[in-house]
C-alpha positions in Angstrom: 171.3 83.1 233.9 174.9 83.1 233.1 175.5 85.3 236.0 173.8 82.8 238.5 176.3 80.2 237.9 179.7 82.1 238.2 178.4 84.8 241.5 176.8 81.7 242.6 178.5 81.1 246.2 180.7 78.5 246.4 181.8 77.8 249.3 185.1 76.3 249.8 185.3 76.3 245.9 183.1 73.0 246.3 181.5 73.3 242.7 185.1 74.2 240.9 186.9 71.0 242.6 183.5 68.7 241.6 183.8 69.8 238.1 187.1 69.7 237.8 187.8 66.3 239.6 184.7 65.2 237.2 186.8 65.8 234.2 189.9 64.2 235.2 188.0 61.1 236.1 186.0 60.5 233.2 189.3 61.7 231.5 191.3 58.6 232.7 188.1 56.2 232.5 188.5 57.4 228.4 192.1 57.0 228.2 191.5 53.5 230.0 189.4 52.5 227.7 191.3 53.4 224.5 194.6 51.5 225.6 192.1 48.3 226.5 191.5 48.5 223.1 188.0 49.1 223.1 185.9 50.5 220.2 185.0 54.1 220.1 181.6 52.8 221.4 183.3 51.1 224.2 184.6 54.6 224.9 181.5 56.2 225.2 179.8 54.0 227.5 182.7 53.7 229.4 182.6 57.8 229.5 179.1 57.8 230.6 180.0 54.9 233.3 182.1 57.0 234.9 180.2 60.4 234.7 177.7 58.9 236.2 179.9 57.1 239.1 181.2 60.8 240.0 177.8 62.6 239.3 175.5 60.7 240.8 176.8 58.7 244.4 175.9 61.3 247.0 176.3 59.6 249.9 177.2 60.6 253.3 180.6 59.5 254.2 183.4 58.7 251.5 183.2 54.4 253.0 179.6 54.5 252.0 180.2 56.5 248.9 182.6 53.8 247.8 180.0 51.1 248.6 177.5 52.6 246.1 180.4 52.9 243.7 180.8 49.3 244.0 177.5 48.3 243.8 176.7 50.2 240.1 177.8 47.7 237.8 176.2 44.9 239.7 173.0 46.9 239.0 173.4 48.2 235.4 175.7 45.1 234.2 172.0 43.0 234.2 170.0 45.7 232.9 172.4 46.2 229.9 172.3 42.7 229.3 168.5 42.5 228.7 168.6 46.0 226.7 171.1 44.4 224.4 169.3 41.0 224.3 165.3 42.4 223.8 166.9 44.8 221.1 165.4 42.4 218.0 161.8 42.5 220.7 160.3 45.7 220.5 157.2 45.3 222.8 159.4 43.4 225.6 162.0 46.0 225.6 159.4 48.4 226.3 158.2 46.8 228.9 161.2 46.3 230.4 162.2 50.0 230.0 159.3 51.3 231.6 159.8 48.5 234.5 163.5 49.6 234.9 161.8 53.7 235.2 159.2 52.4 238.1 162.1 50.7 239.8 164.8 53.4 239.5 162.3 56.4 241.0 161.0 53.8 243.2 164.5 53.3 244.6 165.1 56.3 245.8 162.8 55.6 249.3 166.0 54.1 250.1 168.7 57.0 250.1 171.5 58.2 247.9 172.3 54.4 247.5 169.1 53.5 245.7 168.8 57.1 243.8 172.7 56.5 242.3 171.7 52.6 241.7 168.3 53.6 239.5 169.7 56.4 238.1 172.6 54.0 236.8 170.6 50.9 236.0 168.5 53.4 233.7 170.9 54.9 232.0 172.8 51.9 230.9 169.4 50.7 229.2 169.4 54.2 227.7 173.3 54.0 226.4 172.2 50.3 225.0 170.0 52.1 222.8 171.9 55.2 222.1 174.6 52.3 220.8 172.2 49.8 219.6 173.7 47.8 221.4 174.1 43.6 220.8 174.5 40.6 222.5 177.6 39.8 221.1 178.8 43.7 222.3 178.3 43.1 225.5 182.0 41.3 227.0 183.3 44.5 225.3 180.7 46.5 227.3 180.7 45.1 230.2 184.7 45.4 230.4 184.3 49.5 229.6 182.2 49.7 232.4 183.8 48.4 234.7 187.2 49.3 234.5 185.6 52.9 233.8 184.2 52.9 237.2 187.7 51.6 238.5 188.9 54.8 237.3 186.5 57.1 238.4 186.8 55.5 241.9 191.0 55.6 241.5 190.6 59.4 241.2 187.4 60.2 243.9 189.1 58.1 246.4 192.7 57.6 245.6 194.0 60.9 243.5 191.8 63.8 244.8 189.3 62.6 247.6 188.6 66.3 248.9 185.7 64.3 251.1 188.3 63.5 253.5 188.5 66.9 254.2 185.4 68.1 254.0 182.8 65.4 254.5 179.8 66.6 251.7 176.5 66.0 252.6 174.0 63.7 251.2 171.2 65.0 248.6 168.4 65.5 251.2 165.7 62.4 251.0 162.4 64.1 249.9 159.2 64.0 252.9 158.0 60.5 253.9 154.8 58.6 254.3 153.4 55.4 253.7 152.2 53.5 250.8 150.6 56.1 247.7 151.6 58.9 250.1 155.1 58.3 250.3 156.4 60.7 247.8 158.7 57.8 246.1 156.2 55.9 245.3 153.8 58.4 243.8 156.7 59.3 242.1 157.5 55.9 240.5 153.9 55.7 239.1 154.1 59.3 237.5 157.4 58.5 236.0 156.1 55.3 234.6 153.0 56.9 233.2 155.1 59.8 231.8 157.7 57.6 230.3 155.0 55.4 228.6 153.4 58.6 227.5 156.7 59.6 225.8 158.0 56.3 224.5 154.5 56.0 222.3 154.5 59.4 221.2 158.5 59.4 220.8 158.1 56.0 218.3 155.6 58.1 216.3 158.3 61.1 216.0 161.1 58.4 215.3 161.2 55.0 215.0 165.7 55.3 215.6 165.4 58.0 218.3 162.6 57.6 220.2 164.1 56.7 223.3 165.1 60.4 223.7 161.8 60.7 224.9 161.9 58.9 227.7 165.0 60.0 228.7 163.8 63.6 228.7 160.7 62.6 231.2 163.0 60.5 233.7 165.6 63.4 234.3 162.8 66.1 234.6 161.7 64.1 237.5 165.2 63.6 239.0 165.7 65.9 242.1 162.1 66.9 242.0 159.2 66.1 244.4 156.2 68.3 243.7 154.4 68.8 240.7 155.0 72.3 240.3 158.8 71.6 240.7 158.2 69.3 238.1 156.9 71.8 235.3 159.4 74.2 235.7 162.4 71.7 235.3 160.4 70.3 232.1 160.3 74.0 230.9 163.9 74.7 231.6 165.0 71.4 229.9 163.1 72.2 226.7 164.8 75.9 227.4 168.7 74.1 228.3 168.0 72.0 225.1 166.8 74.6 222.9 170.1 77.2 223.6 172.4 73.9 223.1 170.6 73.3 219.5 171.6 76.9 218.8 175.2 76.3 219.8 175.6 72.9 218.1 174.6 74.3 215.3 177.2 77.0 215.4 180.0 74.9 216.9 179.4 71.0 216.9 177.8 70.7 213.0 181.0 73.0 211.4 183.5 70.5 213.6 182.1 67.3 211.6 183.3 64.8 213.9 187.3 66.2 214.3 189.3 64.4 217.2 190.8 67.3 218.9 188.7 69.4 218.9 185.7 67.6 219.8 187.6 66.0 222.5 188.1 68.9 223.9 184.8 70.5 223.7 183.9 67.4 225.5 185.9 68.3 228.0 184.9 71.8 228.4 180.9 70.3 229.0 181.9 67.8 231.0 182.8 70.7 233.3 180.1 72.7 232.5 177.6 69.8 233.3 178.8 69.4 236.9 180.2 73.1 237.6 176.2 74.3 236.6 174.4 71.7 238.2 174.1 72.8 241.6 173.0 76.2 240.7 171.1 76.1 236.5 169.4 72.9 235.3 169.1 75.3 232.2 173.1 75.6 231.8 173.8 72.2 232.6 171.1 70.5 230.0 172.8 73.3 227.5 176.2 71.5 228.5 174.4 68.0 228.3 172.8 69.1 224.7 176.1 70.3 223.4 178.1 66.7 224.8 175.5 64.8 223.0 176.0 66.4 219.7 179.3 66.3 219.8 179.6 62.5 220.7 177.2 62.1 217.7 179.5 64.4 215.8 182.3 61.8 217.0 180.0 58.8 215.5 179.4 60.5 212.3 175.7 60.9 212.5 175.0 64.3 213.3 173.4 66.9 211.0 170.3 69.5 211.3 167.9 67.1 210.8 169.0 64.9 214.1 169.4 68.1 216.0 165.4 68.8 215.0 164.7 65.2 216.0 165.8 65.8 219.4 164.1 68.9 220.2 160.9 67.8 219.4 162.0 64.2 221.2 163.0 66.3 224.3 159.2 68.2 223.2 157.7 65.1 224.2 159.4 63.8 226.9 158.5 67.2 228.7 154.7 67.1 227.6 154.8 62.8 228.9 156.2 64.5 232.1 153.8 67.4 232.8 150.4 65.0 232.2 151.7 62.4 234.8 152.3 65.3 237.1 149.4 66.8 237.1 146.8 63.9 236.4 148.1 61.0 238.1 148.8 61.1 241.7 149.9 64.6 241.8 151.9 65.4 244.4 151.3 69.2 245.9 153.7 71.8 246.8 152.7 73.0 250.1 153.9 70.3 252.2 157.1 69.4 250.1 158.1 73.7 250.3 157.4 73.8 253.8 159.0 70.8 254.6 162.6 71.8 253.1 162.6 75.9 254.6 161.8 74.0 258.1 165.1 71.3 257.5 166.8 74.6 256.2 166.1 76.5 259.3 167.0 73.7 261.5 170.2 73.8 259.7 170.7 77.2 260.0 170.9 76.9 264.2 173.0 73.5 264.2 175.6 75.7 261.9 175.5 78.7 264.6 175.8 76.2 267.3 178.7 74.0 265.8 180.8 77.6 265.3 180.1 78.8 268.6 181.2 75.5 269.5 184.2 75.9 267.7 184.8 79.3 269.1 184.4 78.7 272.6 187.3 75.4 272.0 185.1 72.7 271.8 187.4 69.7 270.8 185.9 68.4 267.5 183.7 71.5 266.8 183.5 71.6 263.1 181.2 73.5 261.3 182.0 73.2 257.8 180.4 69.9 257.5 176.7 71.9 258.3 177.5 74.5 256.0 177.9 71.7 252.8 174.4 70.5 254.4 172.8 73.7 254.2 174.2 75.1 250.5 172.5 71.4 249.3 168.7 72.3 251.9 169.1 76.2 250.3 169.9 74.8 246.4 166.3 72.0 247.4 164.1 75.3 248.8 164.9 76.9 245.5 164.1 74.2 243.5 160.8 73.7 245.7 159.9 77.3 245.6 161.0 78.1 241.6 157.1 77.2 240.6 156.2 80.3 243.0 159.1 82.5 241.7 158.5 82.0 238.1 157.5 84.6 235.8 154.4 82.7 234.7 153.0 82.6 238.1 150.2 85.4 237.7 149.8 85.2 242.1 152.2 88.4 242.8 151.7 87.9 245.9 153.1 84.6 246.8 156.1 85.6 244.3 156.9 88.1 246.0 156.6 86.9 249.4 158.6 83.5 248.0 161.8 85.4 246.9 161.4 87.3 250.5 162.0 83.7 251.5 164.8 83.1 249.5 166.6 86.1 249.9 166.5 85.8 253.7 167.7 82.5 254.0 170.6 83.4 251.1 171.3 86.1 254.0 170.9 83.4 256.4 173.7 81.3 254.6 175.6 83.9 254.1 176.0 85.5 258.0 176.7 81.8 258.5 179.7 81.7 255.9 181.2 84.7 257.7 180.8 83.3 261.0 182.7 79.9 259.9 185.0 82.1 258.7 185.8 83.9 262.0 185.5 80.7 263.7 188.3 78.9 261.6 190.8 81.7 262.7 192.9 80.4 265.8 193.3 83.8 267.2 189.6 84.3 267.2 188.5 84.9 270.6 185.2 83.8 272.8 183.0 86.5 273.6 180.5 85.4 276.5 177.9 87.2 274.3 177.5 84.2 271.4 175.8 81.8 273.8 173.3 84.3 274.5 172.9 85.4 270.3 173.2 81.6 269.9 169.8 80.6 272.1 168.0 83.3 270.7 168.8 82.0 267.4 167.9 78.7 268.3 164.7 80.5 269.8 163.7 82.4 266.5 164.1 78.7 264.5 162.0 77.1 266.8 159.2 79.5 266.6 159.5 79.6 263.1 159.6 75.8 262.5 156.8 74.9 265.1 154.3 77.0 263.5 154.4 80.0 265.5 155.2 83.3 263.3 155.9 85.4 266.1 159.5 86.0 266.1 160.8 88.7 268.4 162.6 91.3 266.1 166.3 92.2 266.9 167.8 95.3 267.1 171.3 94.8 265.5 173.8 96.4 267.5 177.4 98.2 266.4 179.8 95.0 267.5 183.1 95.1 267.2 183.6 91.3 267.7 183.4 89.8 264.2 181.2 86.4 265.5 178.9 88.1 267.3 178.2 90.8 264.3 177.1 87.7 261.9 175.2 85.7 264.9 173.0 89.3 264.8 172.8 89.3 260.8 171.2 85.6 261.4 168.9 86.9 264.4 167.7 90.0 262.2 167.1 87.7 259.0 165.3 84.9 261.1 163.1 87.6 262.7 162.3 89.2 259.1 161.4 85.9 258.0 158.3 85.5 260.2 156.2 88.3 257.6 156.7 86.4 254.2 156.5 82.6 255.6 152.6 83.9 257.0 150.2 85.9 255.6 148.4 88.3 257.6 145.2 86.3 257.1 147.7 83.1 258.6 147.6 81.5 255.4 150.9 79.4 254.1 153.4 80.6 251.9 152.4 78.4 249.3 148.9 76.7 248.3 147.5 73.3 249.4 
């Protein structure tokens, strides 16, 4: 596990400048907020304002990222309001939390805009009752947001906006439909049901804590589509969550709340959270464990007996989350897994096409941009295929042809690096050869995408020329591909 998120490839050290770009924003947003003279609560929502500004918006293009930037307080500002107003009203808070879950999954049909905007609106409700939060609270609230997003925003898009560089692709939008078979939408009434589950059985753990719960069931279904990609981020949340227990035990319990220190352990999560959340949802919910007991450490409430209120609140959240999975409009993981390895392949030719572009001088070839798009495809056919991979999964032989799958496409992406590479060099020459290598790649993509398995295998010849050496490795791995993604009976990689 540890060694998945430092050899993880990161190309064009994308991870390393996210994370550490994360902590200088949320850094300032703090600092902001201290010298506004807000409260040390004021601090932490601000904090969590801007974590979420730099963690969350994913759009395509750095204008529209700063739209959805924009637009977060206009959608958590109300939903704070009415956490901090139904405090003293138990059952309409409730309600209203569950309303704001549907809503926020239910957003996401509409792009990165509306997954940033739910995943904002919900988490203010949350913070409201992290803070038990007030009506007469809320100027002082409302003020740490905002200006905490106006820093976050000063350093994505002032300070260090990489973006204009390298434009990052959008989190893929999961497989459409229509009505209960649009994945959204089965997905809003599976996280409501889950987090109703949880907030019951949460209030019976904890009448102060319960909304841990629910927050454990809505992140579980963040970033997942199928229900077996849904287990296995439950299990590795309870996992994430148990390890940072163990550390805060060792490291955030002995520190009792001291300023330096703790601010600096912050720090070092905060970088954890978004250096290992491309790569381990384990490591980053051990990062996300470890930040919430040390803010807690910060408030003066934390001790062993909070620590084993939130494991089993996190317990719960994950059980709330696996029943609404599996018994209310469950969503299978054939089509979602084969969609994603077909928009991954796809990828995988417009990347070889846009550097053979670039080699042969095109004016405006770049092929960088496709290379960010296919790192985020490859990290969403892992997630998709992780059920299949796991050790629990007693059919040996879809494991095994599912990490063929994986490893062939990490060879894929990895042919591809080296031929960006080679193409970024000026002195790199055009060998008539890569349009050739380039259609057959295009041909093997198409066969394997259009449901034909027959891909013609490639010999891979001794090259000199450095581009047409990687446009083979791609050819060879394409061509191995064919066996795992069919059976020899013609049956899918994965089960209906």
């Amino acid at each position: 596990m540890l060694k998945r998120v430092f050899v993880a490839p990161d190309p064009g050290r994308a991870r390393l400048r996210f994370a550490t770009r994360a902590v200088l924003g949320i850094g300032l947003a703090v600092v902001v907020s201290g010298l506004a003279g807000h409260s040390l609560p004021g601090a932490v929502t601000g904090g969590l304002a801007a974590l979420l500004a730099l963690f969350t918006v994913t759009d395509s293009t750095v204008r529209q990222q700063a739209v959805t930037t924009a637009l977060l307080p206009v959608a958590g500002l109300p939903v704070l309001a009415a956490a901090a107003e139904l405090h003293d009203h138990p059952l309409l808070r409730d309600l209203t939390f569950l309303a704001v879950v549907g809503a926020g999954v239910y957003a996401r049909r509409f792009g990165p805009r509306g997954h940033s905007l739910g995943v904002f609106a919900f988490m203010t409700f949350f913070v409201a009752q992290f803070l038990r939060a007030t009506p007469g609270q809320l100027p002082a609230l409302y003020a740490a947001v905002v200006l905490s997003v106006l820093a976050a925003a000063a350093v994505r898009f002032g300070l260090w906006c990489y973006e204009r560089r390298l434009p990052p692709s959008a989190v893929p939008a999961p497989p459409g439909g229509a009505g209960l078979t649009r994945v959204t939408t089965r997905q809003a009434v599976q996280a409501t049901a889950g987090a109703a589950f949880a907030l019951v059985a949460g209030q019976l753990v904890s009448g102060e804590r319960w909304y841990w719960a629910v927050g454990a069931t809505w992140w579980i279904f963040v970033n997942t589509t199928s229900r077996g990609e849904t287990l296995v981020r439950g299990f590795r949340r309870v996992l994430g969550t148990v390890i940072g227990l163990g550390l805060g035990f060792l490291v955030a319990v002995p520190l009792h709340g001291a300023p330096l220190p703790t601010v600096l352990l912050v720090a070092v999560c905060v970088f954890g959270i978004f250096y290992s959340a491309a790569v381990s949802y384990t490591w980053m919910m051990l990062c996300v464990t470890l930040l919430a007991e040390l803010l807690y450490g910060l408030l003066g409430v934390l001790g062993p007996g909070l620590l084993g209120l939130r494991l089993a609140e996190t317990g719960v959240g994950a059980l709330g989350a696996a029943f609404a999975v599996l018994f209310v409009l469950p969503v299978t993981t054939h089509a979602v897994t084969d969609a994603w390895i077909q928009r991954a392949l796809r990828c995988v030719h417009a990347c070889t096409a846009e550097a053979a572009a670039r080699l042969a001088g095109t004016p405006g070839a770049d092929p960088a941009p496709r290379v960010a798009e296919l790192e985020q495809l490859l990290g969403r056919v892992r997630l998709s295929v992780a059920p299949l991979v796991h050790p629990s999964n007693p059919m040996l032989g879809r494991k095994r042809r599912a990490r063929q799958v994986l490893a062939l496409l990490d060879d894929c992406a990895r042919e591809i690096r080296g031929l960006v590479v080679v193409a970024a060099d000026p002195e790199a020459s055009h060998d008539a050869r890569l349009a050739a290598a380039c259609w057959r790649v295009e041909a093997a993509v198409e066969a394997l995408t259009g449901g034909d398995a027959e891909v013609a295998a490639t010999e891979r010849p001794d090259v000199a020329e450095p581009a047409l050496a990687h446009l083979h490795g791609i050819e060879r791995a394409l061509s191995e591909l064919a066996a795992p993604l069919r059976s020899p009976s013609g049956s899918p990689l994965v089960g209906a």
